[in-house]
C-alpha positions in Angstrom: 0.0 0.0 0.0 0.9 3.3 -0.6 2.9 5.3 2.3 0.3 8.2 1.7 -2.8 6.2 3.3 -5.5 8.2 4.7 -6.6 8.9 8.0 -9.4 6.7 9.3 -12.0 9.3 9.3 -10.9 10.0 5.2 -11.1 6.6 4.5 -14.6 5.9 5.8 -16.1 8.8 3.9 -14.3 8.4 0.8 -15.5 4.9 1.0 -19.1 6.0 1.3 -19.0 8.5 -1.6 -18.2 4.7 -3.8 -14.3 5.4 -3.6 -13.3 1.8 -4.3 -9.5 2.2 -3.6 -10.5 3.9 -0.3 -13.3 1.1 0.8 -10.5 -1.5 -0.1 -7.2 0.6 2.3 -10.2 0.9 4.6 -11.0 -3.0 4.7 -7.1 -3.9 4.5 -6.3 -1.3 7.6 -8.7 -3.2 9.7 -9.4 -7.2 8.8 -6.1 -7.8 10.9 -7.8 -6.4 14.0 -10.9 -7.9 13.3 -9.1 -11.4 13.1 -7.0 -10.2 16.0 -10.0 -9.5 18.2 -12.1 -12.1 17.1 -9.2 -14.9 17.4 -8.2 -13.5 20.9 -12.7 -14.2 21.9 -12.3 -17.3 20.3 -9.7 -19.0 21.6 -8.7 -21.4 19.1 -12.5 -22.3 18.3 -12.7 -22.7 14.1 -15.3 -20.3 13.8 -12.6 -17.5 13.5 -13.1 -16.8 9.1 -17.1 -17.0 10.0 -17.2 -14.0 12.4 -15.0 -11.9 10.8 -17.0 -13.2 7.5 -20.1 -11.5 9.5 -18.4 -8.7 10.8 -18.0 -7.5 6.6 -20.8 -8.4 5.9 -23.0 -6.6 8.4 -21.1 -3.6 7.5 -21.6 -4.0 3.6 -25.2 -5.1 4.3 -25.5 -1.3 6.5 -23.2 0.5 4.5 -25.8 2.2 2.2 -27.4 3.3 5.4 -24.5 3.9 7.8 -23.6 7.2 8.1 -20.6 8.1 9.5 -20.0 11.1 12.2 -16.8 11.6 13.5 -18.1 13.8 15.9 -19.9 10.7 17.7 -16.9 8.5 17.9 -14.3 6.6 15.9 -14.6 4.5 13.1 -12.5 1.7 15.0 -15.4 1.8 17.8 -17.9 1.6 15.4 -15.9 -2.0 13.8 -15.3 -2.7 18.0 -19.2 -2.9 18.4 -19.5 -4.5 15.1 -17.4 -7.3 15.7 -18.6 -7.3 19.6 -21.8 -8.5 17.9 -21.0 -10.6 15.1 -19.3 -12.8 18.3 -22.0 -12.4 20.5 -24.9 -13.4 17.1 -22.4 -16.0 16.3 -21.4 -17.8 19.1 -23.4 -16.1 22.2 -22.9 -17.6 25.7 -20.7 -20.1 24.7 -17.5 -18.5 24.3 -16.2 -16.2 27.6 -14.3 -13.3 27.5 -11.6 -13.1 30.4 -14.0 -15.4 32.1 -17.3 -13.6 31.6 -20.1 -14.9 28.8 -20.4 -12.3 26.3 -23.8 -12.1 26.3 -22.9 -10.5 30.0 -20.2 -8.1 28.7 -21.2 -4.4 27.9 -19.2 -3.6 24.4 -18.6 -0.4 25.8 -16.5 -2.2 28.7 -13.2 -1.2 29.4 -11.3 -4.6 29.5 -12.9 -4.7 25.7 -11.4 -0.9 25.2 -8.2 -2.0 26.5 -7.6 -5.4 24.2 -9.4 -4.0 21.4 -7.4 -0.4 21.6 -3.6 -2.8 22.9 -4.9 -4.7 19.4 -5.4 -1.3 17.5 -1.7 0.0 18.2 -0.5 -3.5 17.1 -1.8 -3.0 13.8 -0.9 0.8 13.4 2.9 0.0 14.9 2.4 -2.8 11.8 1.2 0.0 9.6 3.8 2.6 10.5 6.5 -0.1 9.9 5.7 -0.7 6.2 5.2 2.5 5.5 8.9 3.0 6.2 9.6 0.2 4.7 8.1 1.0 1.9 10.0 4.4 2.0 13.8 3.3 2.7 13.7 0.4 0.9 16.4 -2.1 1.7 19.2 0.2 2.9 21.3 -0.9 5.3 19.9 1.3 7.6 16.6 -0.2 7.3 18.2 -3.8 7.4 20.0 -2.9 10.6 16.7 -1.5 12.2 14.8 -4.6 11.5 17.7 -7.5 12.3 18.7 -5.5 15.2 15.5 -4.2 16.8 12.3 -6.3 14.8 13.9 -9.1 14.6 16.0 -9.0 17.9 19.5 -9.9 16.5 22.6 -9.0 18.5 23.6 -5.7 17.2 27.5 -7.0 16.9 26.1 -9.9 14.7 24.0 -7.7 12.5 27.1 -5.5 12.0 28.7 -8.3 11.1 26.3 -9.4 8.9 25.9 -6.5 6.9 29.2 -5.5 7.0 28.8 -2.2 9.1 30.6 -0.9 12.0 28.4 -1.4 15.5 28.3 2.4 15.9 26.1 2.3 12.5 23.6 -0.3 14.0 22.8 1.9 17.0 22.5 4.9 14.8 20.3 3.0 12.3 17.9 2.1 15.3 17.6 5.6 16.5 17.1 6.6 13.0 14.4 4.8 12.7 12.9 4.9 15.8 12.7 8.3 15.5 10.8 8.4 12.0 9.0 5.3 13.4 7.7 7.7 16.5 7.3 10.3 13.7 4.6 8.8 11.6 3.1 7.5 14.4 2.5 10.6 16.1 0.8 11.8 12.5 -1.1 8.8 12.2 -2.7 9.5 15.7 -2.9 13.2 14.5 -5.3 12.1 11.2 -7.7 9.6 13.7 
């Protein structure tokens, strides 16, 4: 994807005046927290693709209707409450959420907040990444960043490795820590 995605809010009304290309960054930005969420309720149960199968399609199915206003509230709590009841439709008192039924959980309860907001940064941490990614390419600066701090590599080995001095590996991470941070803060800004 392209590093110039939009903002949630942008997305969800571009997507509603028939922007395609927004309704599918839209859709990409949050199926991994939909699966996220919805594996974490579910708990290894192989009904996982079938609520997040309803999740979509409720929102399709409401979409002509929905109208969005960011005034009352995020598009991510809007999906939250979605997929909140997609699980409870789906699989109702059978499946327990840090040991309560679901039908007993309020969606607007903060232990739901908390995972479903811990899952949220996940996936914009994810998002930020690949924009830079997508950005630097594969300089050895990036490399070092990933090896060293992704992928958690001793920094003298992934000197080594690429062939740069151990100075350069620490400098690569705060490099891109700092542009991480960067484009985080500015995604946080557009929500």
């Amino acid at each position: 994807m392209p590093a110039s995605r939009g903002s949630e809010t942008s997305l969800v009304v571009a997507a509603q005046a028939g922007d395609r290309r927004a309704l599918d960054e839209l859709v990409s930005a949050c199926l991994p927290l939909v699966y996220a969420i919805v594996r974490r309720a579910l708990r290894g149960l192989p009904d996982v693709d079938d609520v997040v199968q309803d999740v979509l399609i409720g929102f399709f199915l409401k979409s002509p209707t929905f109208v969005y206003d960011p005034t009352k509230g995020r598009f991510r709590s809007y999906l939250k409450v979605c997929t909140y009841r997609a699980l409870q439709k789906r699989i109702g008192r059978e499946i327990r959420f840090q040991g309560k039924a679901l039908d007993d959980i309020d969606p607007e309860e903060v232990a739901i907040d908390q995972v479903w907001n811990d899952i949220w940064e996940q996936q914009q941490l994810r998002r930020a990444l690949d924009d830079i990614r997508e950005t630097m390419g594969q300089t050895k600066t990036f490399m070092a960043f990933e090896l060293y701090v992704v992928l958690d590599q001793p920094a003298q080995s992934v000197a080594d490795k690429l062939e740069m001095h151990l100075n350069s590996v620490y400098r690569a991470k705060e490099q891109v820590t700092q542009l991480l941070q960067g484009k985080l803060v500015a995604m946080k800004d557009e929500d």
